[in-house]
C-alpha positions as CSV (number, residue, x, y, z in Angstrom):
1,X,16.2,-6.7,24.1
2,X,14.1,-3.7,25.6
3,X,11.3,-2.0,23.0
4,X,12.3,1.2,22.9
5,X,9.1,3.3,22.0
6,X,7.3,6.5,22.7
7,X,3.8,4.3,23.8
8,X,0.7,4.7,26.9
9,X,-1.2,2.1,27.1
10,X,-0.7,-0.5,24.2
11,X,-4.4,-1.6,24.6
12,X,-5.5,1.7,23.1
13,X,-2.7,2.8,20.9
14,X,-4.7,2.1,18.0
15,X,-7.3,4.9,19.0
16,X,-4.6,6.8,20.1
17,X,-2.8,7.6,17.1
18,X,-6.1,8.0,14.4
19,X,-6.8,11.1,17.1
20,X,-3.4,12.2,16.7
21,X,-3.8,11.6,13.0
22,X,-6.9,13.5,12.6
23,X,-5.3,16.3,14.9
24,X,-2.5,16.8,12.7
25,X,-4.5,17.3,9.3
26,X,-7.8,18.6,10.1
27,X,-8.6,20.7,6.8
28,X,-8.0,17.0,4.6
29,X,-9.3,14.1,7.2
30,X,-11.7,13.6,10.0
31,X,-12.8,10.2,12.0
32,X,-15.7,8.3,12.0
33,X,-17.4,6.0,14.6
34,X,-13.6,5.4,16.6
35,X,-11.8,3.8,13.3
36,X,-13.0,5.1,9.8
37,X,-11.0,7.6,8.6
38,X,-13.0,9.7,6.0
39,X,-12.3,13.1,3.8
40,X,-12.5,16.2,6.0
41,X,-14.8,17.9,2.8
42,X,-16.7,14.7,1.5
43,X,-16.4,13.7,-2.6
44,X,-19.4,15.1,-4.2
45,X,-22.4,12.3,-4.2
46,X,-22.5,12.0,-7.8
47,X,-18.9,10.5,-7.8
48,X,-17.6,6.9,-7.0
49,X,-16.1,6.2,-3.9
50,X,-12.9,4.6,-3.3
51,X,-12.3,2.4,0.1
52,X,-9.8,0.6,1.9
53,X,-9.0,-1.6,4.6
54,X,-5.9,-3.3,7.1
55,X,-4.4,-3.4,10.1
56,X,-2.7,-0.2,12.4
57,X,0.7,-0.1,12.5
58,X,1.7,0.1,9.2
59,X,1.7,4.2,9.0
60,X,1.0,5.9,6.9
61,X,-0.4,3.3,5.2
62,X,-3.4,3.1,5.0
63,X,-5.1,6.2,6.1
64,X,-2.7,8.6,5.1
65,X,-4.4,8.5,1.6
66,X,-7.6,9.8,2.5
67,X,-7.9,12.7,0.5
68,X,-9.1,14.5,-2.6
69,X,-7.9,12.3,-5.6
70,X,-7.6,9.4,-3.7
71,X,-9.2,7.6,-1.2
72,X,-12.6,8.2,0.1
73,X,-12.3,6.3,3.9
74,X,-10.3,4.1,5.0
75,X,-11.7,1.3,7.8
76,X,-8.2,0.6,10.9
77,X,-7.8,-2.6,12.2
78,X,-6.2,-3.2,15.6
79,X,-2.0,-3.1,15.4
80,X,-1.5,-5.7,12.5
81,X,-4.8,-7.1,12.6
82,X,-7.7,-6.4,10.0
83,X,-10.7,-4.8,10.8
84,X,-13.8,-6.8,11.3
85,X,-16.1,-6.8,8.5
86,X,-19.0,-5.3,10.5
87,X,-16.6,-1.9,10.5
88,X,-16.0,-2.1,7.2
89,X,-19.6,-2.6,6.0
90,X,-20.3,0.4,8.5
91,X,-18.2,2.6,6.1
92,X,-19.2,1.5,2.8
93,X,-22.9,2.2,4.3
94,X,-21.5,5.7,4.6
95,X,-21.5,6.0,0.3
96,X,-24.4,3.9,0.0
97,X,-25.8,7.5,-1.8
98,X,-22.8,7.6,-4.1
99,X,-23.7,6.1,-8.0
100,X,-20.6,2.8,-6.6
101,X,-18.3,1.8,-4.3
102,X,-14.9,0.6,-5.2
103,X,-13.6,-1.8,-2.0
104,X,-9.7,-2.0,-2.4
105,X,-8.3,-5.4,-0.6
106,X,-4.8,-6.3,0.4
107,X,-3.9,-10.0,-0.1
108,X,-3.6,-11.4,3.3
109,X,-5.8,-13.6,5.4
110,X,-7.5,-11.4,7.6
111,X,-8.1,-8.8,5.1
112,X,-9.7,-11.2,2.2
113,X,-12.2,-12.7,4.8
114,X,-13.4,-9.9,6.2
115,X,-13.1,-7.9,3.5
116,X,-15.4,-10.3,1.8
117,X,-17.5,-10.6,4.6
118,X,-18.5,-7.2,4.5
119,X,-18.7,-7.2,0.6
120,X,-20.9,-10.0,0.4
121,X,-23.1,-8.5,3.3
122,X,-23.1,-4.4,0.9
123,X,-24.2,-6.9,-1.9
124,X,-27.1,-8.0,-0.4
125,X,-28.0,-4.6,1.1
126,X,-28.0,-3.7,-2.7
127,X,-25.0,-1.5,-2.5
128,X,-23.3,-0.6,-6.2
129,X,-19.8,-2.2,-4.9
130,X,-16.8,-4.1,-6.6
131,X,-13.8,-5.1,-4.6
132,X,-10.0,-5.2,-6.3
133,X,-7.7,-7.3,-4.6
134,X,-3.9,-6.3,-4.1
135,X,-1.5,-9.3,-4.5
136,X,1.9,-7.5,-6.2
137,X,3.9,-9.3,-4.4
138,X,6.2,-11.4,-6.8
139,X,8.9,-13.4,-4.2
140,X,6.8,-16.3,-4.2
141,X,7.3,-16.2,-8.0
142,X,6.1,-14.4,-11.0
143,X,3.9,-17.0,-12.3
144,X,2.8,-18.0,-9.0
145,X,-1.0,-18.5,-8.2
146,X,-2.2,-14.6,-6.9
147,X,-3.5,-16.7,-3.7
148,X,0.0,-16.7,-3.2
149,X,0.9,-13.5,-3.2
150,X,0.8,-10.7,-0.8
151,X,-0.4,-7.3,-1.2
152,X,2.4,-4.9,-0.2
153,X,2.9,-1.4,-0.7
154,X,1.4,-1.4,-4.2
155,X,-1.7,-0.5,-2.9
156,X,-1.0,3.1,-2.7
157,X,0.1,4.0,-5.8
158,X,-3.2,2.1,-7.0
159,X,-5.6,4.2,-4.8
160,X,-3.8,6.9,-6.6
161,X,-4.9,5.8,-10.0
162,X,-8.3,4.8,-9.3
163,X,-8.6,8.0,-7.2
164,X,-7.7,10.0,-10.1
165,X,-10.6,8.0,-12.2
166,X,-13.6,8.3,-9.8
167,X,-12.1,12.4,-9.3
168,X,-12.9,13.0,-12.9
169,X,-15.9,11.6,-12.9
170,X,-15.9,7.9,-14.3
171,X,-18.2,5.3,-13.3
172,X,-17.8,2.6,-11.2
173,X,-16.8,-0.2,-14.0
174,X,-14.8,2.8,-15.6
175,X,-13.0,3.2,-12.3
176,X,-12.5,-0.8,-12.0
177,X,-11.5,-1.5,-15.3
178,X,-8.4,1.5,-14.9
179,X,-7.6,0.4,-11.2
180,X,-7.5,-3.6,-12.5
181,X,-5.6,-2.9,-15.3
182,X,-3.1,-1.1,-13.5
183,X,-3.0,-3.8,-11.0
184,X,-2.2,-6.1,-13.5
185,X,0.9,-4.6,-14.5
186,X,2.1,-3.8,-10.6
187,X,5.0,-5.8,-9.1
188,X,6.5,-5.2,-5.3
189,X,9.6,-6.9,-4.1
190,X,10.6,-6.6,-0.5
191,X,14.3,-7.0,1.2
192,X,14.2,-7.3,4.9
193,X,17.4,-6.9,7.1
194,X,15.7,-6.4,10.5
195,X,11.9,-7.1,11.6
196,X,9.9,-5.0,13.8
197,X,8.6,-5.4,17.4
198,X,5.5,-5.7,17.8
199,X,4.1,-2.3,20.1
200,X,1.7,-4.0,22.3
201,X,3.8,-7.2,23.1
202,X,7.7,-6.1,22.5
203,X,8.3,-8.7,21.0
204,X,10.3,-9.3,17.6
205,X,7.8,-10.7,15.0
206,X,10.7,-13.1,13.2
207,X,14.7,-12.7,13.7
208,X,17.7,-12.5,11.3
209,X,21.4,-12.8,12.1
210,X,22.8,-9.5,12.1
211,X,24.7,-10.1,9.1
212,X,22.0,-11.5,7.1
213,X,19.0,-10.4,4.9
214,X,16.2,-11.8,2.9
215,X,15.1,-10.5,-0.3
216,X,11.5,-11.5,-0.5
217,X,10.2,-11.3,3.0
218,X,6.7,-10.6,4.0
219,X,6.2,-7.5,5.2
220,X,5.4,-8.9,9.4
221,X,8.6,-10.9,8.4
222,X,6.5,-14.2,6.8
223,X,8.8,-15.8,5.1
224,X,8.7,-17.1,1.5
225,X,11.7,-15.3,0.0
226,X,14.7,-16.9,-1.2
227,X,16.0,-17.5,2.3
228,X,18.7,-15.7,4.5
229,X,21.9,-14.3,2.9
230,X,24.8,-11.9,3.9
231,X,23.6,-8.4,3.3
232,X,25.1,-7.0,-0.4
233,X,25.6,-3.6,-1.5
234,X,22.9,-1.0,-2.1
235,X,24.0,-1.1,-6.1
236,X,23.7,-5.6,-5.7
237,X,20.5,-6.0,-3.9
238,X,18.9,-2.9,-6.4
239,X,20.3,-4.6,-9.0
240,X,19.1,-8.3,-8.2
241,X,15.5,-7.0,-7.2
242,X,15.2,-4.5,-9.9
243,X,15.8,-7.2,-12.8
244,X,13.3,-9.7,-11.4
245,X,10.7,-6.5,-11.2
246,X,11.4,-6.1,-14.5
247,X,10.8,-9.3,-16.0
248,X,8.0,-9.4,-13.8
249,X,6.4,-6.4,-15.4
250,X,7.4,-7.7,-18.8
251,X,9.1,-3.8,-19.0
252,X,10.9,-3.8,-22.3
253,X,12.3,-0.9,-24.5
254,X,10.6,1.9,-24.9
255,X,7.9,1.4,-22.2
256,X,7.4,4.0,-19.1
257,X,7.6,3.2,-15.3
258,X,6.9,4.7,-12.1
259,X,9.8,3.4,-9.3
260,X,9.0,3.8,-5.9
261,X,11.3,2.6,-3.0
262,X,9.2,2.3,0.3
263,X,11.5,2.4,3.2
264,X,10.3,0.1,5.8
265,X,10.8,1.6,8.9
266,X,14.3,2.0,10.1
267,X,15.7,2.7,6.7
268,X,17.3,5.6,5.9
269,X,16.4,8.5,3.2
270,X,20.5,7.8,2.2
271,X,20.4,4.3,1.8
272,X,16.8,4.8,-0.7
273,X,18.6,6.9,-2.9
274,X,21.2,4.9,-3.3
275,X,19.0,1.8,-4.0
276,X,16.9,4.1,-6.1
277,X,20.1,5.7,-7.9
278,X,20.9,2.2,-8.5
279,X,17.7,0.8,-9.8
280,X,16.8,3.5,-12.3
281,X,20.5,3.1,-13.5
282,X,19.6,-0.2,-14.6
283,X,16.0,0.4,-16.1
284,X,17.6,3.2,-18.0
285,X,20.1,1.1,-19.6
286,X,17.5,-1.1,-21.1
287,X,15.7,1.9,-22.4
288,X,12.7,2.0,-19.7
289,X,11.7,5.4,-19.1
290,X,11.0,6.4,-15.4
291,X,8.3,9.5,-15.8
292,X,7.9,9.4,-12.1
293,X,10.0,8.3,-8.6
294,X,9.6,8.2,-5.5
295,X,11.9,7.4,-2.1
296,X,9.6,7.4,1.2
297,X,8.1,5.8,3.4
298,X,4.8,4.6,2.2
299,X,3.6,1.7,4.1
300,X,6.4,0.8,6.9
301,X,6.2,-2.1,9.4
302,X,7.3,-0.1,12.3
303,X,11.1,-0.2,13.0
304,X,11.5,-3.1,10.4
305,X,14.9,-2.1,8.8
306,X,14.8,-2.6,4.9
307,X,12.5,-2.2,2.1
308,X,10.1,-2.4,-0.4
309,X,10.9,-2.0,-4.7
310,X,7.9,-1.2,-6.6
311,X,7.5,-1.2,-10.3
312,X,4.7,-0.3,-12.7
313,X,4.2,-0.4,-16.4
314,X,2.4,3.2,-17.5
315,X,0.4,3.7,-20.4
316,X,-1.3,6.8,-21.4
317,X,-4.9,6.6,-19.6
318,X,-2.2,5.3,-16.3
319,X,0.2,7.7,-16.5
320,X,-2.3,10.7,-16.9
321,X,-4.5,9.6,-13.3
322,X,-1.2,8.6,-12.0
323,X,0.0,12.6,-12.6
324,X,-3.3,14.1,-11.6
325,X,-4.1,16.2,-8.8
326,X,-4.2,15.3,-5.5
327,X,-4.5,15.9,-1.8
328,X,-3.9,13.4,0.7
329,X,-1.7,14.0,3.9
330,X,1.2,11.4,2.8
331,X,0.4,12.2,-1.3
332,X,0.2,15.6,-2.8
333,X,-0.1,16.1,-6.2
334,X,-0.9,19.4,-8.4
């Protein structure tokens, strides 16, 4: 099959779109040395920083959260690929005046070892830095090792928590300690009915039958889910990956949630709803209050056609920096 895409060169479409990015939202972002995407009106010195890391592609993840109450820069990779940790020790060089640095890390391959790369290297510059690592990711199991897991789209809603935290003013282990513990009660499952092509080759990453989909995919289409299947109903597959969020959250009676379906890529606004209508049917029933939902695209793999559940169990000190105010181009809250 023919890629179908709006593309110049593949060998610079990386560069390409940050300038387009930066284009688009000038008063909130601005770029840095080709691939660091920082705030447009830099966070006062005296606060923590908040960075991140990964791979083009996957818009508007990642970048698309630089902004107040939320990230602070955010280093690109090439299409799927993690950026080197030279470039990422280049930006948290840029807050080496800020009281810490708080490095946020997606769990896959290329991210950890350059991400810790660069961290170890900030260490011995005597940066103030502590990295997080994102590993929601429960289809290889919930009790499964976190090597094992991948960070998915659970990342955002994080920088939005530990965003909030640094805004107001807490201090690096402060803004760890809220970020951690919300990461600790995180869980993202994926259902995948169609991967993506990649832009610079045309080529599908992985390939499923047309009638078939697979609830815990990797977001590139890695497996490690529970293997092909016929594709159910919106209501079934919100109901079968809802329940497993659940117990993976330990959610019980009485606790709040946030619900977030992240559409992938190719899936529509009208099929979220109706997984989302479906899912917070079921949390409802068992007394779990959702005090804040979402249905977008947060971090998509191109024109990969499925998507991404995400749960999170809110407590007070969560649930206040998850509601505070913020100004990113793909996050806005007042």
């Amino acid at each position: 099959m023919v890629m179908k895409k709006f593309l110049n060169n593949p060998e610079h479409i990386t560069t390409e779109l940050l300038e387009g990015f930066v284009l688009a939202y000038p008063k909130i972002v601005r770029l840095v040395s080709e691939k660091i995407v920082v705030r447009a009106t830099p966070k006062p010195k005296n606060k923590v920083a908040i960075i991140t890391m990964g791979g083009s592609g996957h818009e508007p993840a990642l970048s698309g959260y630089v902004g107040e109450g939320m990230l602070d820069a955010s280093v690109v990779g090439d299409v799927f690929a993690a950026p080197g940790g030279p470039k990422v020790l280049e930006a948290l060089r840029l807050f080496k005046d800020h009281p810490g640095i708080l490095l946020v890390i997606l769990n896959h391959a290329g991210d950890v070892m350059n991400g810790n790369l660069a961290y170890n290297m900030a260490v011995k510059e005597g940066l103030n830095v502590k990295k997080i690592l994102t590993a929601e990711d429960i289809a290889p199991g919930i009790d499964a090792p976190v090597e094992d897991r991948r960070g998915l789209g659970g990342c955002v809603p994080l920088f939005k928590v530990a965003g909030a935290a640094a805004e107001e003013g807490k201090n690096l282990d402060e803004v760890f300690a809220v970020a951690e513990k919300f990461n600790q009660t995180m869980a993202t499952l994926a259902v995948t009915m169609k991967t993506a092509t990649h832009p610079q080759s045309g080529q599908y990453i992985s390939e499923l039958p047309d009638d078939m989909m697979e609830i815990g995919m990797g977001q590139h289409g890695e497996g490690g889910g529970t293997g092909p299947q016929k594709i159910l109903t919106a209501d079934a597959t919100a109901e079968i990956m809802v329940r497993k969020l659940i117990a993976a959250t330990k959610l019980k009676k009485g606790d709040k949630t946030t619900l977030i379906i992240n559409g992938s890529g190719a899936t529509t606004l009208m099929e979220q709803f109706l997984v989302f209508r479906k899912a917070h049917h079921v949390l409802t029933e068992q007394g779990i209050e959702v005090i804040d939902g979402r249905c977008e695209e947060i971090l998509t793999v191109q024109e990969a056609a499925g998507f991404q559940m995400f749960l999170a169990k809110l407590d007070n000190e969560t649930q206040h920096y998850f509601e505070a105010p913020s100004n990113a181009p793909y996050w806005i809250t007042r």
